[in-house]
N, C-alpha and C positions, 0 to 999 in steps of 0.2 A: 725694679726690673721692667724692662722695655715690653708691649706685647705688640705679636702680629695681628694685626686687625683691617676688616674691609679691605682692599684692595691688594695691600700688601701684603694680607693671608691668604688670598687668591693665588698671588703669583709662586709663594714659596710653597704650597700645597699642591698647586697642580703637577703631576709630573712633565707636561708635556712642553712648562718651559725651562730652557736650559741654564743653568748654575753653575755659576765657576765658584771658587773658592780664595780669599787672598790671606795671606799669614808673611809672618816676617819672621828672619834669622837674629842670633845674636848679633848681628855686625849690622843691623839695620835695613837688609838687601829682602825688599819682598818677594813674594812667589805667588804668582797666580796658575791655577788649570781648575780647566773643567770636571765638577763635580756634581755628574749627572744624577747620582743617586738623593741627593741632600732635597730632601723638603721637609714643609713642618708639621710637628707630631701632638703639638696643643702649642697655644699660642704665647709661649716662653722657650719651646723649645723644639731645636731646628738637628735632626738625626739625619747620617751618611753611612755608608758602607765603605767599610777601608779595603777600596779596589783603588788601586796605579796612584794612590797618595802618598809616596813614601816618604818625601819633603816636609807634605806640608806635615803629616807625622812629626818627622825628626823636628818640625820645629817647636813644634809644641815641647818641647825637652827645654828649649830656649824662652819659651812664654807660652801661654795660652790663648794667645788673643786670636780669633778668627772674624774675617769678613766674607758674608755670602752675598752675591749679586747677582739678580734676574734681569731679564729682560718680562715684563709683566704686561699685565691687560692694557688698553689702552693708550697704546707707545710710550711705557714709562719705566726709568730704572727704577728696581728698587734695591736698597742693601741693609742686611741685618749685620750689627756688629756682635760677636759677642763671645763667650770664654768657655775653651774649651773644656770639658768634665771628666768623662771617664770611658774607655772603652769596655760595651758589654759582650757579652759570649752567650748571654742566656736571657731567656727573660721574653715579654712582653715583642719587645722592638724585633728581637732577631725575629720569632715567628711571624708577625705582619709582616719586613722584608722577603722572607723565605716563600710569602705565598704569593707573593709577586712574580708574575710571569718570569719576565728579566733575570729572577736569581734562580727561583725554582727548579729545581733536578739539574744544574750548572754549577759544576764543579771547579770552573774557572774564574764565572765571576760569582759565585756563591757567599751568601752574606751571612758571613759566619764570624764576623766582628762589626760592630755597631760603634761609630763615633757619636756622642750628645753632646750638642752644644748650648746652654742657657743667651738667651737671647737680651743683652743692653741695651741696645739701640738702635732704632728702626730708623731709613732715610731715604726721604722719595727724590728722583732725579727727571726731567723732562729730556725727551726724546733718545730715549734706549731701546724703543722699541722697533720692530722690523717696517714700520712707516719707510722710506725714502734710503732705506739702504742701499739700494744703485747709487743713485744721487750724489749719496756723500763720499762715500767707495769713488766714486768716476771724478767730484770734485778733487778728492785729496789726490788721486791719481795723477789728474794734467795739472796740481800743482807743485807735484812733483816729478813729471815728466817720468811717470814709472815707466823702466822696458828691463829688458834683461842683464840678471846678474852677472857684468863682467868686469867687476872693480876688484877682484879680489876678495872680498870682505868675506865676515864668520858667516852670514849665512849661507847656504848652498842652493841651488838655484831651484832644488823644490820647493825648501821654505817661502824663498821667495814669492813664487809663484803662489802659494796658498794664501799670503797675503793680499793679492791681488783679486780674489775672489770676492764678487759682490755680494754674494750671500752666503758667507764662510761666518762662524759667530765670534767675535773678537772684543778681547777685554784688556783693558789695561790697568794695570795695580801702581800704587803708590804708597809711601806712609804717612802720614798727618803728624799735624805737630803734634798731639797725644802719644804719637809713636802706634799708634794704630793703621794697620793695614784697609786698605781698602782697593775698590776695582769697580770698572764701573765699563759695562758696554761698550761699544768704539768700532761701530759698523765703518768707518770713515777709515782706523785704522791701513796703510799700506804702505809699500819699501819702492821708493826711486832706485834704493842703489841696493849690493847686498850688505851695507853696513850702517843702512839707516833706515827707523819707521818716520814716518810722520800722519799727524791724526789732529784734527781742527778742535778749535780749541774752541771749548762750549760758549756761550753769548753771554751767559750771568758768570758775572766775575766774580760773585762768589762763591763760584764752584770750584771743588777742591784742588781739581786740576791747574786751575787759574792761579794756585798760588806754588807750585812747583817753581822752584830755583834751582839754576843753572845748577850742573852737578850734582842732584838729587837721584838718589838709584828709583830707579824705575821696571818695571818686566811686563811682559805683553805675552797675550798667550790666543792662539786660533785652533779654530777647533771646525775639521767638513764632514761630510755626510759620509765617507768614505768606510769608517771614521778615520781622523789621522787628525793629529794635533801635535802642535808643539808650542814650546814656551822662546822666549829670547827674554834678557837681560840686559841692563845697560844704564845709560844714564839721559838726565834729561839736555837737552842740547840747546835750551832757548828758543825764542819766537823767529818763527818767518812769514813775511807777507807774499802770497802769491795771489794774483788774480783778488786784490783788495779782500782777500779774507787771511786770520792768523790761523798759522797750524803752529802744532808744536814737532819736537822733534828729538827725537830718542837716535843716540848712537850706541848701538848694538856690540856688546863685546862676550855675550856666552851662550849659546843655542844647546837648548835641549828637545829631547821628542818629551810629549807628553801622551803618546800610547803604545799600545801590545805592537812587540811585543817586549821591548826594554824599557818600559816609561821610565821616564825619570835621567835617562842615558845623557849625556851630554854630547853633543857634536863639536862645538868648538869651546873654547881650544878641545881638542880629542885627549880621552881619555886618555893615561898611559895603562897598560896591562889588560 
């Protein structure tokens, strides 16, 4: 069993920096959102409050495997992989939540179930952290000539726009050959059109992203201050050079919100009923 330790016990302990979550379905389609509650509880294992998770819940029906990813101290990703256990209702973990500001006498987000996750595998990643996110945000922008959504496509031109935000926190998920999900920071992340991201593709090629092939599902998820987040789905679209640097390139085929007050809702294609 993996432990969190030094640096990367820092980042999943602090509350104050932000945490998505990545999981995958039986059909191999991952899902990423922000899961502000998750840090760690001793260093094997990483507890959440089942607040606007319903997904990544339901998928754990399909397997147990969870990846958590920060943005950590000194501009670095880090990701814990690791399986999920049990949910409690009592115990230890709810009253430490419960005396947290955040949930305390809140009857909405009230943490009155606790997700534990035993923690496999720890993975440090360079530059996740909030160092030069203009930068790369205004990079991936004019190398995609982003402006407004008028192609038609699934996303709607708020979403749009939310991606376009330089200091919005954006993550994008994949699965690995393991079949393990993972996610990984992507300040760079943004949408030229409304039916496509694209986000520069890391410099060590052996990063995980770097080995995504064409038609590999993909999903991306932004989260502002608002708060208001949402998820998109889709697949990977292959490399493009703009301005001598590669981005990658996700085309987008299902848009969810990822908060209050329908998380989890889908926008396109639109629900029926």
């Amino acid at each position: 069993m993996a432990t969190l330790k030094g640096r990367a016990a820092s980042a999943f302990r602090g509350i104050h920096y932000l945490k998505f979550a990545a999981t995958v379905d039986q059909a191999g389609v991952p899902n990423v959102v922000p899961l502000l509650s998750a840090r760690s509880v001793d260093p094997e294992t990483i507890a959440f409050v089942r607040f606007m998770v319903w997904k990544t819940a339901r998928n754990f029906e399909a397997n147990r495997k969870i990846t958590f990813a920060c943005t950590g101290p000194w501009g670095r990703a880090y990701l814990a992989k690791g399986e999920f256990m049990e949910w409690q209702t009592q115990g230890p973990l709810i009253e430490q939540f419960e005396n947290e500001a955040l949930y305390r006498y809140n009857a909405y987000t009230g943490a009155n179930m606790i997700g534990v996750v035993k923690v496999r595998e720890v993975m440090s990643f360079p530059g996740g952290g909030i160092a030069g996110p203009m930068l790369k945000s205004l990079a991936a922008r004019l190398a995609g000539k982003a402006g407004p959504a008028e192609n038609g496509g699934p996303m709607p031109v708020q979403v749009v726009e939310k991606w376009g935000r330089p200091l919005a926190a954006k993550f994008i998920a994949m699965v690995d050959e393991q079949g393990d999900p993972l996610a990984f920071p992507m300040m760079g992340l943004t949408a030229p059109d409304a039916g496509t991201l694209l986000f520069p593709l890391p410099r060590d090629m052996a990063h995980p992203l770097n080995r995504l092939v064409e038609g590999a599902r993909v999903a991306a998820s932004v989260f502002t201050l608002e708060p208001v987040a949402y998820q998109v789905k889709g697949i990977f679209g292959g490399e493009v050079q703009r301005e001598k640097k590669a981005f990658g390139v996700i085309k987008v085929n299902e848009v969810y919100t990822a908060a209050p007050p329908v998380p989890g809702r889908r926008i396109y294609p639109p629900e029926i009923g």
